[in-house]
Biotite code that builds the C-alpha atoms (Angstrom):
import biotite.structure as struc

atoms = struc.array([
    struc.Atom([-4.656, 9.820, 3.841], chain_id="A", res_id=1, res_name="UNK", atom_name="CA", element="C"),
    struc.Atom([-2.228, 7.111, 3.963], chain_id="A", res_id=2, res_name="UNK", atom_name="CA", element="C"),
    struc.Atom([-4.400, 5.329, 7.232], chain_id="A", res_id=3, res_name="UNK", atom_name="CA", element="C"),
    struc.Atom([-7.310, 5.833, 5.651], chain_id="A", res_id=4, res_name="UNK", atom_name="CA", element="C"),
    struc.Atom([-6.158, 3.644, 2.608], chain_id="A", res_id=5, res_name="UNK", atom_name="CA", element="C"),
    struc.Atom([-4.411, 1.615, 4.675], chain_id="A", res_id=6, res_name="UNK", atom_name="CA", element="C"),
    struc.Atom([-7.620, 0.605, 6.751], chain_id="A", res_id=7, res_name="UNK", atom_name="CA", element="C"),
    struc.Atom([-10.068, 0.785, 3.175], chain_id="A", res_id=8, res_name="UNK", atom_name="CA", element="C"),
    struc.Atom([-7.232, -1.651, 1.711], chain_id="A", res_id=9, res_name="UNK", atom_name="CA", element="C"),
    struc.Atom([-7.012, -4.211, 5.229], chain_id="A", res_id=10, res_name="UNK", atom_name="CA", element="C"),
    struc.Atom([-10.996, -4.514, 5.074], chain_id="A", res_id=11, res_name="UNK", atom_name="CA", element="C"),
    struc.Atom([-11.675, -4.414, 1.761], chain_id="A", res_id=12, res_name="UNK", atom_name="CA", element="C"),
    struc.Atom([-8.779, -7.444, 0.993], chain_id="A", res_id=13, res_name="UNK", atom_name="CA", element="C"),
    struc.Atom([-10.929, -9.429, 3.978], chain_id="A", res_id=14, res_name="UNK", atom_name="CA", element="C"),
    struc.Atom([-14.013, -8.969, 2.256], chain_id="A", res_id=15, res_name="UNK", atom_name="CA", element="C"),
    struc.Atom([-13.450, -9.457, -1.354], chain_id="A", res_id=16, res_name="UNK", atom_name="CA", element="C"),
    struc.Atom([-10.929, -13.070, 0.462], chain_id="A", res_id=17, res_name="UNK", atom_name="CA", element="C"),
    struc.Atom([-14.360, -14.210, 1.765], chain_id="A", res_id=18, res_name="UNK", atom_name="CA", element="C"),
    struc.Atom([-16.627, -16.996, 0.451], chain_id="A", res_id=19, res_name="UNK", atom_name="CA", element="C"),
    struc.Atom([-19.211, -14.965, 0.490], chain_id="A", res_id=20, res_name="UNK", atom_name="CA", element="C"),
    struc.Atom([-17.786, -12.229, -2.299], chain_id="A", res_id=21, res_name="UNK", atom_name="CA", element="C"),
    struc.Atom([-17.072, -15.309, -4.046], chain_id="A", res_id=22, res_name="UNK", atom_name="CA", element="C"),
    struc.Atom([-20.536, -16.673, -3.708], chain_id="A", res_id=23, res_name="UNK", atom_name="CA", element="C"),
    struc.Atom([-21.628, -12.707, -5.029], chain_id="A", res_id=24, res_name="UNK", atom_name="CA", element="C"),
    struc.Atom([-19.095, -13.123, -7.965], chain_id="A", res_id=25, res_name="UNK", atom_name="CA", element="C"),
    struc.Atom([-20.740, -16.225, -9.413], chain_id="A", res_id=26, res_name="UNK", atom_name="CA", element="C"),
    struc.Atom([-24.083, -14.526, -8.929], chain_id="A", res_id=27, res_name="UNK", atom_name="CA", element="C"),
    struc.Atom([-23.767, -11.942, -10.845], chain_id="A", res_id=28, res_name="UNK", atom_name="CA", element="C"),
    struc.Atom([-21.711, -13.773, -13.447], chain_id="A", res_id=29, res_name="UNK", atom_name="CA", element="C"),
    struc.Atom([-25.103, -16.113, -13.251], chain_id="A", res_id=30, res_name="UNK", atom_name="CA", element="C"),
    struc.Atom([-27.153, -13.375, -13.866], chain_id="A", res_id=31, res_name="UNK", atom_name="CA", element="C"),
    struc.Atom([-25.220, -11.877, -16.653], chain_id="A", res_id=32, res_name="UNK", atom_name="CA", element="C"),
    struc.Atom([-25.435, -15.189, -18.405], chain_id="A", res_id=33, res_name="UNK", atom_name="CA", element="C"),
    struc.Atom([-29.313, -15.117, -17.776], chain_id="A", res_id=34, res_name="UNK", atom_name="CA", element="C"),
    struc.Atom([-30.011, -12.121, -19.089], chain_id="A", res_id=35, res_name="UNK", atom_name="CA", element="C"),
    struc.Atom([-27.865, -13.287, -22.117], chain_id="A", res_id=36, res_name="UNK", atom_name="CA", element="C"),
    struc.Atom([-31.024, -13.875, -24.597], chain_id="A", res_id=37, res_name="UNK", atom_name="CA", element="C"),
    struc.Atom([-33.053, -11.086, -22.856], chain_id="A", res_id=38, res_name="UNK", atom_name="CA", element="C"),
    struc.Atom([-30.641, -8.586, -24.620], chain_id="A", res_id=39, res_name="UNK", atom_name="CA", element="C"),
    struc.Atom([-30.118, -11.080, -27.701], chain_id="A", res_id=40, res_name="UNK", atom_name="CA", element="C"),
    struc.Atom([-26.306, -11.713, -26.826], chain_id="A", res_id=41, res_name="UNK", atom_name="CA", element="C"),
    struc.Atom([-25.461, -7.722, -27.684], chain_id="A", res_id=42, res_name="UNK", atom_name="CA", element="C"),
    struc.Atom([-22.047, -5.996, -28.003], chain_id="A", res_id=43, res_name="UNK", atom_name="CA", element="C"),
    struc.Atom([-23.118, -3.906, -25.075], chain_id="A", res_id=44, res_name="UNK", atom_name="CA", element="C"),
    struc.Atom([-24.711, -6.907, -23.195], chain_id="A", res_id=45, res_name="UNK", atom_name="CA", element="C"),
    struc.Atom([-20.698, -8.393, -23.619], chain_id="A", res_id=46, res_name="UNK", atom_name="CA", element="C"),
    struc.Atom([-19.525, -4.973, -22.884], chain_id="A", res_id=47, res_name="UNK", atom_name="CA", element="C"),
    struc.Atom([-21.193, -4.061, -19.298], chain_id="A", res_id=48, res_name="UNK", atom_name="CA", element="C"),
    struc.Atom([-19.531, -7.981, -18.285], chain_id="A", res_id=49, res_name="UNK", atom_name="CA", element="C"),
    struc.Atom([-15.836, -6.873, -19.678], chain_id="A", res_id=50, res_name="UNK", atom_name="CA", element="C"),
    struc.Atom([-15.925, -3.514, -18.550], chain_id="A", res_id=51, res_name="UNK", atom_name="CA", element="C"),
    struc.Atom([-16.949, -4.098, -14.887], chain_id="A", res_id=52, res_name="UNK", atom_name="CA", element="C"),
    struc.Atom([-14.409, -6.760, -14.186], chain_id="A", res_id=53, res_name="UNK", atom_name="CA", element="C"),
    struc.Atom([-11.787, -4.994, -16.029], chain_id="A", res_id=54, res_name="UNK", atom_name="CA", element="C"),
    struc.Atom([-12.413, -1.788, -13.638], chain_id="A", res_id=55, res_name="UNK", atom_name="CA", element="C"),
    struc.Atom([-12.865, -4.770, -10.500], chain_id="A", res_id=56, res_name="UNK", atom_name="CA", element="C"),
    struc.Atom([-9.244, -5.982, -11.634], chain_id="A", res_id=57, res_name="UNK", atom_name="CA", element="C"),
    struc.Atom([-7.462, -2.978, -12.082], chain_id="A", res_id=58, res_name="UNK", atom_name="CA", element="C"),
    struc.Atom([-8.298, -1.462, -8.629], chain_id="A", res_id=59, res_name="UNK", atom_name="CA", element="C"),
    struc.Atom([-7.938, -4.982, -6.871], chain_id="A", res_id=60, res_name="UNK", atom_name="CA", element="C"),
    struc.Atom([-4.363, -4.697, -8.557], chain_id="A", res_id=61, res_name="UNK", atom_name="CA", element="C"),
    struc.Atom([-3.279, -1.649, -5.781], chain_id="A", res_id=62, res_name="UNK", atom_name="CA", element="C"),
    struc.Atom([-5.094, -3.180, -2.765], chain_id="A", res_id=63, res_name="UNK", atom_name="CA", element="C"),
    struc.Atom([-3.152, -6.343, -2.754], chain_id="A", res_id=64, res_name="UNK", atom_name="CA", element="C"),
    struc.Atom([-0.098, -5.107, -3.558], chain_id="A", res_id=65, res_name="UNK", atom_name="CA", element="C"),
    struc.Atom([-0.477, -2.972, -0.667], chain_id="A", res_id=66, res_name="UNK", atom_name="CA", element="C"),
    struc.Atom([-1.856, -5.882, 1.405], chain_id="A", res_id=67, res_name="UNK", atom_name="CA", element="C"),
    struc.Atom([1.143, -8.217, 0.443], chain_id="A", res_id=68, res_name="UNK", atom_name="CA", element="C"),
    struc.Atom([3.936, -5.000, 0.764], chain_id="A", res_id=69, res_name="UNK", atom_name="CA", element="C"),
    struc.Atom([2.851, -4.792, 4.506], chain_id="A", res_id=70, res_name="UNK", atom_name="CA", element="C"),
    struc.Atom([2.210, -8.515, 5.177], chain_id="A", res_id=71, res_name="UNK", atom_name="CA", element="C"),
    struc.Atom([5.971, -8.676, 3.644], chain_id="A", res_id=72, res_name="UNK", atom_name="CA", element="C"),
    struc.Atom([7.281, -5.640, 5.760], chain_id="A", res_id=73, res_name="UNK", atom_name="CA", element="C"),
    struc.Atom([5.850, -7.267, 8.939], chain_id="A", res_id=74, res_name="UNK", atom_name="CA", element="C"),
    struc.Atom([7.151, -10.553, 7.584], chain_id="A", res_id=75, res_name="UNK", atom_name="CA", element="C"),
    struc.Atom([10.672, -9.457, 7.453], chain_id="A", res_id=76, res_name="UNK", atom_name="CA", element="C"),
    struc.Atom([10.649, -7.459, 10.978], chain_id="A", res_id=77, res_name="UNK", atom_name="CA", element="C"),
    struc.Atom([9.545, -11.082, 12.642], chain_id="A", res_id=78, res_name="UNK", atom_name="CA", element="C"),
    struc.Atom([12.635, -12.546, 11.042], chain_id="A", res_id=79, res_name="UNK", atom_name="CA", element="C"),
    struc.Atom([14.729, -9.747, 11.947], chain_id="A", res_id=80, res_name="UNK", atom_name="CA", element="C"),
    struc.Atom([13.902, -9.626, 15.365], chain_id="A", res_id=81, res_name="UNK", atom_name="CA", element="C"),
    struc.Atom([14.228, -13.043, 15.529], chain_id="A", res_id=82, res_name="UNK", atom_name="CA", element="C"),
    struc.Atom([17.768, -13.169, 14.084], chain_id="A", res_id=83, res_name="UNK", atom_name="CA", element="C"),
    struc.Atom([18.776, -10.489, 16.392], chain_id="A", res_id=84, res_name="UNK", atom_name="CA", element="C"),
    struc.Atom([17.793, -13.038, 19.505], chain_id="A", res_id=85, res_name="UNK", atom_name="CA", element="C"),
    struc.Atom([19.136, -15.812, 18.534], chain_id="A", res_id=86, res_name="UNK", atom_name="CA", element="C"),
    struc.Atom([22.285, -16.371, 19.936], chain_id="A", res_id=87, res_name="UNK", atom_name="CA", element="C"),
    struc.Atom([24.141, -18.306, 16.824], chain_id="A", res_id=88, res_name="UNK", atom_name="CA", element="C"),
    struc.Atom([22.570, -16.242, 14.270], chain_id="A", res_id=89, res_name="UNK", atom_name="CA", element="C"),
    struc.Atom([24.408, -14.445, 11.693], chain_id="A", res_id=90, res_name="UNK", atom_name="CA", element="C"),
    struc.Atom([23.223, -10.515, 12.272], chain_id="A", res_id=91, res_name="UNK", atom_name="CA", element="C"),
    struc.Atom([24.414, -9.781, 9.095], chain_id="A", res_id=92, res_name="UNK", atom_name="CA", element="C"),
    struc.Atom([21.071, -11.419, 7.939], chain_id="A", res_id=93, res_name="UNK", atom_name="CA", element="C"),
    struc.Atom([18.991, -8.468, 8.913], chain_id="A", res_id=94, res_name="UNK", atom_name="CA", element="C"),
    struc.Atom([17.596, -6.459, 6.317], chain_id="A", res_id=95, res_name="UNK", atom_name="CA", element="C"),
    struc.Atom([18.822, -8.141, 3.362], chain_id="A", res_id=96, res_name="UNK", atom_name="CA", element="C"),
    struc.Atom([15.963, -7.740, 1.343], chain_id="A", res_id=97, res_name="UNK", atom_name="CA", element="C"),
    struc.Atom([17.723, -4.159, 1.006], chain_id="A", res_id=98, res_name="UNK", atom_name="CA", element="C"),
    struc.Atom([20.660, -6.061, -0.655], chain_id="A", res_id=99, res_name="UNK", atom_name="CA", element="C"),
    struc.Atom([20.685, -5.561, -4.728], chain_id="A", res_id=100, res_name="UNK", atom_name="CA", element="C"),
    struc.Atom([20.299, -8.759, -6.891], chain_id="A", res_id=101, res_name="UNK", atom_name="CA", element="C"),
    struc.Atom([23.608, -9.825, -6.966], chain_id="A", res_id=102, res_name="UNK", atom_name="CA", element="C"),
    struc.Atom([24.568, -9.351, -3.243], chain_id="A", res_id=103, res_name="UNK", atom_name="CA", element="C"),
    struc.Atom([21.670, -11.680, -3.132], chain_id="A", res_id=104, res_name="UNK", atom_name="CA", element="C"),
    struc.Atom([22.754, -13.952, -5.120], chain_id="A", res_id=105, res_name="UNK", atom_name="CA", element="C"),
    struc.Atom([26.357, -14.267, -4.329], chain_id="A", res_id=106, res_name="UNK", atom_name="CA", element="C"),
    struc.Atom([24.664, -14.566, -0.634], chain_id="A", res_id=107, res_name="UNK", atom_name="CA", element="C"),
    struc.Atom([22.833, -17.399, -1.912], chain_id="A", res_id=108, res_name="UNK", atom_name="CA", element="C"),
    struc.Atom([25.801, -19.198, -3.229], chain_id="A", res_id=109, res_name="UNK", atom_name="CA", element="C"),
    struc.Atom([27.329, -18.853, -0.372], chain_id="A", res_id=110, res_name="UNK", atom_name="CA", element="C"),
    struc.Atom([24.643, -20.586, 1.533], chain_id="A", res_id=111, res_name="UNK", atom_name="CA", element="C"),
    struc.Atom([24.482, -23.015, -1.217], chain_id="A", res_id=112, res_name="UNK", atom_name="CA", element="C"),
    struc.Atom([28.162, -23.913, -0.614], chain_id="A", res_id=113, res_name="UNK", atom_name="CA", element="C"),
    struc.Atom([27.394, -24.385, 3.068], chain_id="A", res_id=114, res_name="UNK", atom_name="CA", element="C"),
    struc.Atom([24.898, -26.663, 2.811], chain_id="A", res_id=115, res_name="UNK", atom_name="CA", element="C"),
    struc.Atom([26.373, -28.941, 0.555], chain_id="A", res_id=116, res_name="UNK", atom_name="CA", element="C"),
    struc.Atom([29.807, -29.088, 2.729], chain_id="A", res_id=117, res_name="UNK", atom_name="CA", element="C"),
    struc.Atom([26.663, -30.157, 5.486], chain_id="A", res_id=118, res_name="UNK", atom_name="CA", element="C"),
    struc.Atom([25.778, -32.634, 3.218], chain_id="A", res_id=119, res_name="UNK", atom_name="CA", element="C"),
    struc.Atom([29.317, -34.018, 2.801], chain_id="A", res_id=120, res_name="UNK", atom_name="CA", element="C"),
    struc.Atom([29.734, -34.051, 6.358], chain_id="A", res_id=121, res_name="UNK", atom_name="CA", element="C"),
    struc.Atom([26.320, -36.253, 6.700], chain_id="A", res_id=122, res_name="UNK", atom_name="CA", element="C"),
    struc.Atom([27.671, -38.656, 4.161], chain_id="A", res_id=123, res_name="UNK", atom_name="CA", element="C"),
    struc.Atom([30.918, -39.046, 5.624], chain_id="A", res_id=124, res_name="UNK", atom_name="CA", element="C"),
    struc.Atom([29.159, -39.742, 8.687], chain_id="A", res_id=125, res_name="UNK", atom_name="CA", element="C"),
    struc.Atom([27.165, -42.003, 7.856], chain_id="A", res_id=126, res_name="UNK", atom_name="CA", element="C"),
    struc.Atom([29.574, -44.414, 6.116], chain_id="A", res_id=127, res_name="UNK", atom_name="CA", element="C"),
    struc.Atom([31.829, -44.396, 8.954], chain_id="A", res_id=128, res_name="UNK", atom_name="CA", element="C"),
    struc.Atom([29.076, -46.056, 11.270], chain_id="A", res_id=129, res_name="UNK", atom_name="CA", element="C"),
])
């Protein structure tokens, strides 16, 4: 079951990304404005328009979460992979979007520091020459 999604969600996020489902959006938000003084500008002429995209939006909610949570995943197996060959690189790295919020953010201080002692460095560099 979890494939199956997994496939209906891959294909369905290239489709509905395309210009042409685009192209099909405008069309039939065209033709629902058309058909505006056909059905005399009705509660149920506004309702079929509200409804459908409100269905539209609530499943496109789960397919591209699922499409970004597996771009992501894939995303931060590159980085680990290539933070595991590098020679210089700090291994620790790997896998710290498992970290909570605040080991995050005292990690990010910590690289904050760094770079500005780089910084410092720079300057002091450059007003010796």
């Amino acid at each position: 079951m979890r494939e199956l999604f997994r496939k209906f969600a891959q294909i369905t996020s290239q489709v509905v990304g395309s210009s042409w489902a685009f192209i099909l959006a405008v069309a039939v938000i065209a033709t629902w404005a058309v058909t505006g003084p056909m059905f005399h500008y009705s509660d149920t002429w506004q309702l079929v328009i509200n409804t459908g995209t409100t269905i539209i939006t609530f499943l496109m909610v789960f397919l591209i979460q699922n499409t970004q949570n597996r771009d992501a995943r894939a995303l931060h197996l590159k980085l680990d992979e290539v933070i595991r060959a590098m020679r210089n690189a700090h291994n620790e790295m790997i896998s710290i979007e498992h970290l909570s919020d605040e080991e995050l953010e005292t990690l990010a201080e910590h690289y904050e520091k760094v770079r500005m002692e780089c910084e410092e460095r720079r300057k002091r560099r450059k007003s010796k020459v």
